[in-house]
C-alpha positions as CSV (number, residue, x, y, z in Angstrom):
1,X,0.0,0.0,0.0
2,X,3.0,2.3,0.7
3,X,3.8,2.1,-2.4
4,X,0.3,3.1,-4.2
5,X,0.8,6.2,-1.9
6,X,3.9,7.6,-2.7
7,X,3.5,6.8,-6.3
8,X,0.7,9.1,-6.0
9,X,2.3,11.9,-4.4
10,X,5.4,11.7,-6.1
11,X,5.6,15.0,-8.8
12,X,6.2,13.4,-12.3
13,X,9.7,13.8,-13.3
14,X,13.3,13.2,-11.6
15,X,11.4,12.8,-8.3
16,X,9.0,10.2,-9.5
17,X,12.0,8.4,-11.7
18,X,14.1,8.7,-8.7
19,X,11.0,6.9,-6.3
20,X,10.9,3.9,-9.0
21,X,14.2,3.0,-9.1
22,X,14.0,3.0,-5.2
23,X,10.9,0.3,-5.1
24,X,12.3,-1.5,-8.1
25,X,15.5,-1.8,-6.2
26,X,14.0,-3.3,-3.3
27,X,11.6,-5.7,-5.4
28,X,14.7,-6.9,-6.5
29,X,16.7,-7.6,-3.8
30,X,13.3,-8.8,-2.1
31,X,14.1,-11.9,-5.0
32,X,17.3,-12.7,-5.2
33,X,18.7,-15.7,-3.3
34,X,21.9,-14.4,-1.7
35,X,19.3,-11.3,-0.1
36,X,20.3,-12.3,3.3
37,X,24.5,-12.4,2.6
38,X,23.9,-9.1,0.3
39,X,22.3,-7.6,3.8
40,X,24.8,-8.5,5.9
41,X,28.0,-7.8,4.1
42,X,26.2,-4.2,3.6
43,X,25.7,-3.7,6.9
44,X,29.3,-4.8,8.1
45,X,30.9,-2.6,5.2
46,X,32.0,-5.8,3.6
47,X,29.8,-5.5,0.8
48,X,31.9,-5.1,-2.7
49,X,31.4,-2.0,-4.6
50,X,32.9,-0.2,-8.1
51,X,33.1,3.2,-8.8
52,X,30.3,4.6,-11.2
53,X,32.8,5.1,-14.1
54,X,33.4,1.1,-13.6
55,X,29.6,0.1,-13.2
56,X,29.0,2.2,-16.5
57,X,31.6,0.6,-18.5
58,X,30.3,-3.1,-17.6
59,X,27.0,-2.1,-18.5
60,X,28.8,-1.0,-22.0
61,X,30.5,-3.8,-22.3
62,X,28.0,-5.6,-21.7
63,X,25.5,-4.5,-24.4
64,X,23.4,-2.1,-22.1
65,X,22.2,1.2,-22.7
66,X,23.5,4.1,-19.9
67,X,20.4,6.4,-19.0
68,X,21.3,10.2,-19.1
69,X,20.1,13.1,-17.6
């Protein structure tokens, strides 16, 4: 229901993109097998991350398209 509601109060635009990505983000991670490990190493600051730069050129690589502003 939470999410009906601040759908409906988001303004159309960045802040409604923005609001998406959030709830898609957690749908996602809601699925995904490893949700518990991915939680924990998070929390602990054990979780591995890339620099945008990096995360952009796999997409590339990888056949994806980058969104722009």
């Amino acid at each position: 229901m939470d999410f009906y509601r601040e759908i409906g109060e988001a303004q159309a635009g960045r802040e409604l993109d923005e609001l998406l990505i959030q709830w898609w983000g957690q749908a996602m991670l809601a699925t995904d097998p490893d949700r518990d490990r991915i939680i924990a190493e998070a929390e602990a600051g054990t979780l591995p991350t890339v620099t945008l730069e990096e995360a952009i050129r796999r997409r590339t690589r990888n056949g994806g398209a980058v969104p722009r502003d």
